[in-house]
N, CA and C atoms as an extended XYZ file, in Angstrom:
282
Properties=species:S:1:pos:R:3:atomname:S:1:resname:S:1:resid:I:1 pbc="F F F"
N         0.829       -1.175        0.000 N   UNK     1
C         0.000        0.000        0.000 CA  UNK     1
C         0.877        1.242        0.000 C   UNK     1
N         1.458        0.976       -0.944 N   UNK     2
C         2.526        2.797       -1.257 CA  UNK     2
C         2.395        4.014       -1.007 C   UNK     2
N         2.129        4.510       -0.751 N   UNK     3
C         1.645        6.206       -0.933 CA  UNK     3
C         0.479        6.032        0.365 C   UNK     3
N         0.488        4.905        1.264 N   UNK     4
C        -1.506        5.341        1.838 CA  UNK     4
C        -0.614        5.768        3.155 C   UNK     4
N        -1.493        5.995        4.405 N   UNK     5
C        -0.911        6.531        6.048 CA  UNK     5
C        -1.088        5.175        6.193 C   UNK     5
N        -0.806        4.814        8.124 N   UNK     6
C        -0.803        3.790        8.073 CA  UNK     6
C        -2.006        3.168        8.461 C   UNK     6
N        -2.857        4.748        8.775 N   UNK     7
C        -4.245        4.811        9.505 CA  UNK     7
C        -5.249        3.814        8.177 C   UNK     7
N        -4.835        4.408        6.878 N   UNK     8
C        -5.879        3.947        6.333 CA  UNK     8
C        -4.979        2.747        5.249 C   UNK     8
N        -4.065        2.575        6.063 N   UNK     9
C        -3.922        0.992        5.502 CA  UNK     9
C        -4.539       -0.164        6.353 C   UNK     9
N        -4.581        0.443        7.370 N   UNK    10
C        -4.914       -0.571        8.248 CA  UNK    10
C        -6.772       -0.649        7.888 C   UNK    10
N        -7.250        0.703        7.907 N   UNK    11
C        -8.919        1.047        7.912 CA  UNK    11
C        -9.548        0.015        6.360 C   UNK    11
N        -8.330       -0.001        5.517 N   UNK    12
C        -8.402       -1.067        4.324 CA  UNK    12
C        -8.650       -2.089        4.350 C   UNK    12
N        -7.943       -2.816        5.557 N   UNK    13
C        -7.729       -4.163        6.184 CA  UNK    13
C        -9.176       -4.630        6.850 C   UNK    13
N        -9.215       -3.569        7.564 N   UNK    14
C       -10.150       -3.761        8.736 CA  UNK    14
C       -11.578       -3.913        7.855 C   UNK    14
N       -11.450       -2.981        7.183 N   UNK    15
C       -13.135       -3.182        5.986 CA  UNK    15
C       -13.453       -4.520        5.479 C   UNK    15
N       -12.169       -4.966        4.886 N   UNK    16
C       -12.270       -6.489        4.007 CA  UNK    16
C       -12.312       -7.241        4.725 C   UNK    16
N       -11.967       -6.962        6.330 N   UNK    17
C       -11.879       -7.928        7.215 CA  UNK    17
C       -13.304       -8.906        7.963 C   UNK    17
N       -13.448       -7.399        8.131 N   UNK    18
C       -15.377       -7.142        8.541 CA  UNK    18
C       -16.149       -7.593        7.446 C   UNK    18
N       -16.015       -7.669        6.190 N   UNK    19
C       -17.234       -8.048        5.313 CA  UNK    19
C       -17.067       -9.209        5.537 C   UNK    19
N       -15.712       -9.720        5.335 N   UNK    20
C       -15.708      -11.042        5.533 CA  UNK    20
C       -16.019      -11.885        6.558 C   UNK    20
N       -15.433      -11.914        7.377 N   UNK    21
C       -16.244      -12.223        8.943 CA  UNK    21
C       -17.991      -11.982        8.738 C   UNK    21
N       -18.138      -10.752        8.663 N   UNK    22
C       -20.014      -11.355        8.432 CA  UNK    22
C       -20.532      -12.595        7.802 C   UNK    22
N       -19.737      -12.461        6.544 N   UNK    23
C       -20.147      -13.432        5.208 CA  UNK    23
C       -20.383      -14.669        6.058 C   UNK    23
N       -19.150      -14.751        6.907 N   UNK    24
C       -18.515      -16.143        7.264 CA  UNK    24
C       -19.283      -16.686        8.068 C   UNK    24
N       -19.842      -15.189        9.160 N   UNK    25
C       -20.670      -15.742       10.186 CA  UNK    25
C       -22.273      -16.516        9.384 C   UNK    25
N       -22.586      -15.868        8.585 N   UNK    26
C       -23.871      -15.621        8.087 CA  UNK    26
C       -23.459      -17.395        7.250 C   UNK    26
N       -22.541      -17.350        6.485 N   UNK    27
C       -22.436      -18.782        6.115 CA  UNK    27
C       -22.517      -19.809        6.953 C   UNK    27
N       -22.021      -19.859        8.160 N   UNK    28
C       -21.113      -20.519        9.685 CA  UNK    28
C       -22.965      -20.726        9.977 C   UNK    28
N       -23.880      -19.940        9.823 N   UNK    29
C       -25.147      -20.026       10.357 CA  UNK    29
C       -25.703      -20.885        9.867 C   UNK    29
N       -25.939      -20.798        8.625 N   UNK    30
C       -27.062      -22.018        7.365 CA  UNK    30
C       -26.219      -23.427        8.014 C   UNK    30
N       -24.917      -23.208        7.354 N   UNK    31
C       -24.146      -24.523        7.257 CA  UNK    31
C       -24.302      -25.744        8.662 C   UNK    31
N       -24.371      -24.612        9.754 N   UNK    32
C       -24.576      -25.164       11.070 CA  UNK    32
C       -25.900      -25.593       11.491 C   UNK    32
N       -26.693      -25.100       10.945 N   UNK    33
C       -27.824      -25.451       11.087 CA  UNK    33
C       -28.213      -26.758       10.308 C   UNK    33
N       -27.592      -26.620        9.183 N   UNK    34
C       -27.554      -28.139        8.198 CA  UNK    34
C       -26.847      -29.277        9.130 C   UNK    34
N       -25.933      -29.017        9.365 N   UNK    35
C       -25.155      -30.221        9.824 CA  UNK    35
C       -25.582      -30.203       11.473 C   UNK    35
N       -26.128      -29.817       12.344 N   UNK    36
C       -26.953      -30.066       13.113 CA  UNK    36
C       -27.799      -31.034       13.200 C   UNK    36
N       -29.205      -31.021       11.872 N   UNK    37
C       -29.881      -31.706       11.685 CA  UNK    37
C       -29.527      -32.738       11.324 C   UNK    37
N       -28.227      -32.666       10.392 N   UNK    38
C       -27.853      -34.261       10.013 CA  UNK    38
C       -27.160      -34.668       11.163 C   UNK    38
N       -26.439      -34.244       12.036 N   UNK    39
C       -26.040      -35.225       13.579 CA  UNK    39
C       -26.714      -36.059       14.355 C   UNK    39
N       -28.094      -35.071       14.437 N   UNK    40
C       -28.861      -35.441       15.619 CA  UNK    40
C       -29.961      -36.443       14.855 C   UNK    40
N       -30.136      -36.654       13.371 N   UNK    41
C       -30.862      -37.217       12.577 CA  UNK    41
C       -30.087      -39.015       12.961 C   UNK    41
N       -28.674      -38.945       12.301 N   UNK    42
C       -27.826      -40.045       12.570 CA  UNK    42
C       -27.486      -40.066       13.594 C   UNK    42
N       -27.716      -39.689       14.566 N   UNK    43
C       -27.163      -40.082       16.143 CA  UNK    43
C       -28.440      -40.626       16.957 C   UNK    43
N       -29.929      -40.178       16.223 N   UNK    44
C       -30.889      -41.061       17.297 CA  UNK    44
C       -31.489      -42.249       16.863 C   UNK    44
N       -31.852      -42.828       17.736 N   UNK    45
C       -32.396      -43.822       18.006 CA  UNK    45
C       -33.544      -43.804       18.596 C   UNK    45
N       -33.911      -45.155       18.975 N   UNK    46
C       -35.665      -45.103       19.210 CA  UNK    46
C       -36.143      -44.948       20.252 C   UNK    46
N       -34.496      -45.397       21.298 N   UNK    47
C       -35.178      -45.064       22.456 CA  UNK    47
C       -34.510      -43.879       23.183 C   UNK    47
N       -33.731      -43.392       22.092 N   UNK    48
C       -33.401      -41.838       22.692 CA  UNK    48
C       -33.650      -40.988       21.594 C   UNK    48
N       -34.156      -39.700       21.941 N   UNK    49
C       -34.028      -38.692       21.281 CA  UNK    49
C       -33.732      -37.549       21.795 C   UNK    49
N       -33.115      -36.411       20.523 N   UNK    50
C       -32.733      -35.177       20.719 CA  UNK    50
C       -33.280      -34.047       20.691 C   UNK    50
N       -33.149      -32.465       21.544 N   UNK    51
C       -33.924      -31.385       21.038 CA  UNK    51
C       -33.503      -31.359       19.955 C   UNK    51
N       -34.352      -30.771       18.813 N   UNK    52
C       -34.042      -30.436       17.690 CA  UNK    52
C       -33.782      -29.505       17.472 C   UNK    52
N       -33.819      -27.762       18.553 N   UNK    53
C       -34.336      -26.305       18.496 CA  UNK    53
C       -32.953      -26.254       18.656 C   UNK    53
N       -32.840      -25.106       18.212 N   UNK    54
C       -31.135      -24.278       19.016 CA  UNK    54
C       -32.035      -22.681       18.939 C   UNK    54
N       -31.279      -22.558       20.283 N   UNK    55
C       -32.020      -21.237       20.940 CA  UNK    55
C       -31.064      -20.018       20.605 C   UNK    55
N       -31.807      -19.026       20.641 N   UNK    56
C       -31.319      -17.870       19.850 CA  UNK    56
C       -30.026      -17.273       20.720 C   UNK    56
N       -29.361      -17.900       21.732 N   UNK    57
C       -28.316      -17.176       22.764 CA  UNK    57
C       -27.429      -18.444       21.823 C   UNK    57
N       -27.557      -19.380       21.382 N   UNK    58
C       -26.455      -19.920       20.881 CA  UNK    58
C       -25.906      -19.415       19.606 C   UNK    58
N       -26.567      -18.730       18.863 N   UNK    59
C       -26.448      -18.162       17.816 CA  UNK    59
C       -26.269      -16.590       18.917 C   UNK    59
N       -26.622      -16.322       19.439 N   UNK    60
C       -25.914      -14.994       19.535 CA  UNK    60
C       -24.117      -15.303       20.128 C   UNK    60
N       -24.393      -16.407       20.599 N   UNK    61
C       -22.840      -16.384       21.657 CA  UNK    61
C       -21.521      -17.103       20.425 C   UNK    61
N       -22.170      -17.733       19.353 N   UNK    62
C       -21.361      -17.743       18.375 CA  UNK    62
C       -20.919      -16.652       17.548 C   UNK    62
N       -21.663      -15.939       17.405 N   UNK    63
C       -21.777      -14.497       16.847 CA  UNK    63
C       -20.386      -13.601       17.624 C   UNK    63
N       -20.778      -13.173       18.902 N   UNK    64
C       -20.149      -12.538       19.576 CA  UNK    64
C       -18.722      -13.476       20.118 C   UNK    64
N       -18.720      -14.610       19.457 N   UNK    65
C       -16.953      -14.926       20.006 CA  UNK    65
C       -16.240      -15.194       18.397 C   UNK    65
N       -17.503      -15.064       17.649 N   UNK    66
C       -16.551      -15.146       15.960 CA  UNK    66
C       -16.402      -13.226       16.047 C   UNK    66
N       -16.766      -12.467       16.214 N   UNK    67
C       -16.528      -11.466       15.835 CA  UNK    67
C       -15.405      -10.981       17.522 C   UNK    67
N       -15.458      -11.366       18.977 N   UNK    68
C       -14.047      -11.442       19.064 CA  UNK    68
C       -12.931      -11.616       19.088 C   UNK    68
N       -13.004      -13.023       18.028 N   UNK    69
C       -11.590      -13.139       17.276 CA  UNK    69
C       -11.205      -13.076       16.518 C   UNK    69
N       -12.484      -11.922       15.521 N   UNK    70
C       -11.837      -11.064       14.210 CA  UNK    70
C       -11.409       -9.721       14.976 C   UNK    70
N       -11.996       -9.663       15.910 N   UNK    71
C       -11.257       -7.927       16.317 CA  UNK    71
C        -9.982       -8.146       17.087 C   UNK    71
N        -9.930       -9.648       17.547 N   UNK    72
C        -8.338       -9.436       17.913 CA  UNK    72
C        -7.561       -9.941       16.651 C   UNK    72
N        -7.680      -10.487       16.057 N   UNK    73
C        -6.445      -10.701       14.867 CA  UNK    73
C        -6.692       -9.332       14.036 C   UNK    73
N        -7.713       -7.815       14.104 N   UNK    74
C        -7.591       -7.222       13.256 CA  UNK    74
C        -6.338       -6.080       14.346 C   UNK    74
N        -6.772       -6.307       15.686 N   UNK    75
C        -6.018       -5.749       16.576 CA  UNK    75
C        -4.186       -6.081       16.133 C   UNK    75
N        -3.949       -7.219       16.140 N   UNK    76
C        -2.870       -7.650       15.731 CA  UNK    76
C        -2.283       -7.502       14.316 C   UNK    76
N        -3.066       -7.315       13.855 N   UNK    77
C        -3.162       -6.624       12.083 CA  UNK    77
C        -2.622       -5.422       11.950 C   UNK    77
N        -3.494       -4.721       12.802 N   UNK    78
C        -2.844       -3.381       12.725 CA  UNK    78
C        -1.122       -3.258       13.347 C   UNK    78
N        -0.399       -3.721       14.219 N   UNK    79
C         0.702       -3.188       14.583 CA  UNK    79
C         1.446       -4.194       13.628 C   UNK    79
N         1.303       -5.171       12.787 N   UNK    80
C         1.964       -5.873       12.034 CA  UNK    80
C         2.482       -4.793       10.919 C   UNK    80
N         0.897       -4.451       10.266 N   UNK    81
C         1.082       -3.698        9.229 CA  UNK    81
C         1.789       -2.342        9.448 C   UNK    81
N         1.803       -1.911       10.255 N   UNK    82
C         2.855       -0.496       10.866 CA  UNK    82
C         4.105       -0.996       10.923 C   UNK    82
N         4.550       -2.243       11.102 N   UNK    83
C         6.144       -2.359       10.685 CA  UNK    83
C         6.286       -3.127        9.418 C   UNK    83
N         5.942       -2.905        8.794 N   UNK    84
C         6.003       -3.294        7.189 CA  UNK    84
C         6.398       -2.093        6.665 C   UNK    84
N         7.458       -2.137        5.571 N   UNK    85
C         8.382       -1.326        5.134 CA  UNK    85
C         7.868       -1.395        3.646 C   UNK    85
N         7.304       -0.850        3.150 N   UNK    86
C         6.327       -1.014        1.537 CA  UNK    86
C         7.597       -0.612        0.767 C   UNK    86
N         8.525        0.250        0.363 N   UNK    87
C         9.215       -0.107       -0.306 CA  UNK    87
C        10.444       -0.615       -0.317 C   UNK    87
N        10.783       -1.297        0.693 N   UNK    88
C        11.647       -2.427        0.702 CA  UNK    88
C        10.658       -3.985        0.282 C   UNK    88
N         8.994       -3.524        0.418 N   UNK    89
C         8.433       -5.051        0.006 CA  UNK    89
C         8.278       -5.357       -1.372 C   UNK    89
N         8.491       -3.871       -1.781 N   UNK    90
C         8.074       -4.062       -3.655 CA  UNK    90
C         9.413       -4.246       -4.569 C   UNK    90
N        10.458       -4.390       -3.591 N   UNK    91
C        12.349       -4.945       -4.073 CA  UNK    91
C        11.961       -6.328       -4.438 C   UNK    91
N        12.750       -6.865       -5.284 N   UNK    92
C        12.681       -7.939       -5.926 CA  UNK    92
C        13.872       -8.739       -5.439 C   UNK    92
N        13.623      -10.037       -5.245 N   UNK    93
C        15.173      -10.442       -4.862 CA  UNK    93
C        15.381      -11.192       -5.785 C   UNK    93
N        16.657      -11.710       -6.498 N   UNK    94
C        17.669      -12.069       -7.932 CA  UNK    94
C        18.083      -13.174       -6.763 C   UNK    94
């Protein structure tokens, strides 16, 4: 990122970071919910069975620990990218 501060190299990071993490969560949601049903589908039997519901604090508490360990690796992102030397990274080595 040549020419940017380091404020908005990082604010670069942090954007693509965040869409992504949503995506992921929002994917992480369907997908989990699929493979849920197929666990508890192949795991019962006749004389046991499973709730089938997942309650809305499990989906919130997945939520809130996927998004605090995108804000700490974006935390860690940022002082990485402040010692990165951009044009010593765009040197070529022979």
């Amino acid at each position: 990122m040549l020419g940017f501060f380091d404020k908005e190299v990082t604010m670069y990071v942090y954007r693509e970071n965040l869409v992504l993490t949503v995506l992921e969560i929002l994917a992480g949601f369907g997908l989990g919910f699929i493979m849920h049903r197929f666990v508890l589908q192949t795991a019962e039997i006749d004389i046991m069975r499973f709730a089938r519901q997942i309650s809305l604090t499990s989906y919130l508490y997945s939520f809130l620990l996927m998004f605090f360990f995108s804000s700490l690796v974006m935390l860690v992102m940022h002082f990485k990218l402040k010692r990165v030397d951009m044009v010593e990274a765009l040197k070529t080595q022979d």
